[in-house]
C-alpha positions as CSV (number, residue, x, y, z in Angstrom):
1,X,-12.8,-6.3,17.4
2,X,-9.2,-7.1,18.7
3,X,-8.3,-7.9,14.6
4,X,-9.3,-4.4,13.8
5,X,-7.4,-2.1,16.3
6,X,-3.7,-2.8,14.4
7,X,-5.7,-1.2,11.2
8,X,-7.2,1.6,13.3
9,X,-3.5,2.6,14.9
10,X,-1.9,2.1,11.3
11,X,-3.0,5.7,9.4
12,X,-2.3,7.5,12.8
13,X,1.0,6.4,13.4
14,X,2.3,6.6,9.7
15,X,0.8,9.8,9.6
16,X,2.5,11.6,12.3
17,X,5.9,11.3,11.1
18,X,5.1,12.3,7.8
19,X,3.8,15.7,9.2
20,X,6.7,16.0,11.4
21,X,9.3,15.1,8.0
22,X,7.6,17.7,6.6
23,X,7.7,20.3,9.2
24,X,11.3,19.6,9.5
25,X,12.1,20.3,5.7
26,X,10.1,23.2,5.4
27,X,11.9,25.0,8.5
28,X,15.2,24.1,6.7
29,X,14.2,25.7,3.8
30,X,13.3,28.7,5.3
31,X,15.9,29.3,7.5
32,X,18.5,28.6,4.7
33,X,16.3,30.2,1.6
34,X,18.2,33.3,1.6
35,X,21.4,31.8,1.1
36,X,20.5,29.2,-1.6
37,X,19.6,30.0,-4.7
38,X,16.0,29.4,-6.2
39,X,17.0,27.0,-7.9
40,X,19.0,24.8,-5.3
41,X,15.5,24.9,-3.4
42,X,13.7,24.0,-6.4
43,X,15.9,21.0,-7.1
44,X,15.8,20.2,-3.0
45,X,11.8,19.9,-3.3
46,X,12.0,18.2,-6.2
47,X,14.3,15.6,-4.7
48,X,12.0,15.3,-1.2
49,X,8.9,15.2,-3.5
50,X,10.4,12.0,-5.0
51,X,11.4,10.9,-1.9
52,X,7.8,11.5,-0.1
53,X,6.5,9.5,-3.2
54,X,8.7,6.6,-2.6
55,X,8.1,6.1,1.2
56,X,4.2,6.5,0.2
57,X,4.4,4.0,-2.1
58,X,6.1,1.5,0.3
59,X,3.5,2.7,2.7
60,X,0.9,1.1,0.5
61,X,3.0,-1.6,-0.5
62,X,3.7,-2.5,3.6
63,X,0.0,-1.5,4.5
64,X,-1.4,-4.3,1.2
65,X,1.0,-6.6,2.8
66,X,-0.8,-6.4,6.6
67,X,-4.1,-6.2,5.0
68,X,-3.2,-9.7,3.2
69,X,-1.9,-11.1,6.4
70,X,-5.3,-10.0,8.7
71,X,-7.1,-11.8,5.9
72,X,-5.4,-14.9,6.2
73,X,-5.6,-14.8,9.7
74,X,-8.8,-14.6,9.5
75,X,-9.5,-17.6,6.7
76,X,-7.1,-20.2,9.3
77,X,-9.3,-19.0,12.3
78,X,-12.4,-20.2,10.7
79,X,-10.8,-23.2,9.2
80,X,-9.2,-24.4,12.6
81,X,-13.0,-23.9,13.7
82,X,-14.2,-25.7,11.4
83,X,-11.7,-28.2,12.5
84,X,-12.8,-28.1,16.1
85,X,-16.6,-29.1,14.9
């Protein structure tokens, strides 16, 4: 059960930045709409819309790469007990 709680944490903790990233850009927005252009927020979401997209995709990419890794763990525990018999 030990194995699993690193998976459990994992959405929780990425997840709680995000919404504060988030939170942050959208206050910034607001409190400088009136003096940007539509447009100059338009392009701004646009860029942190690309942005969220990379740092999700790396997300995944880092998240396949623990899920790997718990696997193997797993596979050379049982062969070091197989070892042991």
């Amino acid at each position: 059960s030990t194995a699993n709680a690193p998976e459990d944490d994992a959405p929780n903790r990425y997840s709680r930045p995000e919404r504060t990233a988030y939170g942050r850009y959208s206050r910034d927005a607001n409190s400088s709409g009136s003096s940007l252009p539509s447009n100059s927020l338009e392009k701004r979401i646009e860029e942190l819309e690309k942005e969220l997209a990379k740092e999700r995709q790396e997300n995944a990419r880092l998240m396949k790469m623990a899920q790997d890794k718990e696997e193997l763990i797993g596979k050379l525990k049982e062969e070091i007990d197989l070892l042991n018999r």
